[in-house]
N, C-alpha and C positions, 0 to 999 in steps of 0.2 A: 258137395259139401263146401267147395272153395267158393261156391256161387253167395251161400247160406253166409259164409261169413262175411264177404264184400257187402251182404245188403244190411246184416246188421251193426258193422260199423258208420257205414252212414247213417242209418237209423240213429246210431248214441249219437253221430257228431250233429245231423240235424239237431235231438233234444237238446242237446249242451248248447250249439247258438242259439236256439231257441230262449232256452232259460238264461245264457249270458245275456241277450237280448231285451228279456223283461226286466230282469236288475238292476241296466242300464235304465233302461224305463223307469226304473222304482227312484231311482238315484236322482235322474233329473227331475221328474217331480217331485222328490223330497226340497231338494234344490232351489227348485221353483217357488214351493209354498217358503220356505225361508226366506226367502228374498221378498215375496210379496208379503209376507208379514214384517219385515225389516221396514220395507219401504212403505208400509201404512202406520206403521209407528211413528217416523220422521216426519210425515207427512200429518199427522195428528199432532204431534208434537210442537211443529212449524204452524198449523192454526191454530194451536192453541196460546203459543205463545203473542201471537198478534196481536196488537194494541186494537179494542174493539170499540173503545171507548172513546166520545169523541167531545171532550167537556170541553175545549178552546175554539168550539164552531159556532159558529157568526149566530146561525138561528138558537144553539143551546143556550146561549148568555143574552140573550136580547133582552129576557126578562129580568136580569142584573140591572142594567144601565150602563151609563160610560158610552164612551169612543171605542170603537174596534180598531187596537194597534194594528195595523197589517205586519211590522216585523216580527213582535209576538205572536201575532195572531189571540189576541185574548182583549175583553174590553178591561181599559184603566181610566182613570180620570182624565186622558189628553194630555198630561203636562211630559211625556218621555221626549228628551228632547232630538233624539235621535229616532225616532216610529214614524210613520208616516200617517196620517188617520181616513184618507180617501183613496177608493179604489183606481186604478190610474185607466 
């Protein structure tokens, strides 16, 4: 009988780390998907806010006219007196 009960307390204490075991398990993957949805939000967030648009580029304004300011970077009529207008 003393044999009968030595085996089935390890038997409960096996099941219990067992099941504390998968709960942890449950817990860090909970964990886990939180954090990678946090971090694809931010990350969505961060390209989205990106300036994609690129209207003061040398080829977008060609068919304006003008001098390409290099300070501004945007074509004006040449007269800024401080811009430089050729590429060094």
């Amino acid at each position: 009988m003393i044999v009968l009960a030595s085996r089935t307390r390890e038997t409960t204490e096996d099941a219990d780390t067992s099941q504390l075991r998968y709960h942890i398990g449950m817990v860090h993957a909970n964990i886990l998907q939180r954090v990678t949805i946090v971090i694809g939000r931010v990350l969505g967030f961060w390209a989205s806010s990106a300036d994609s648009t690129n209207a003061n580029h040398k080829s977008d304004n060609a068919a304006r006219g003008g001098e390409f300011n290099f300070r501004t970077e945007m074509f004006d009529d040449g007269t800024d007196s401080f811009g430089w207008y050729e590429d060094d």
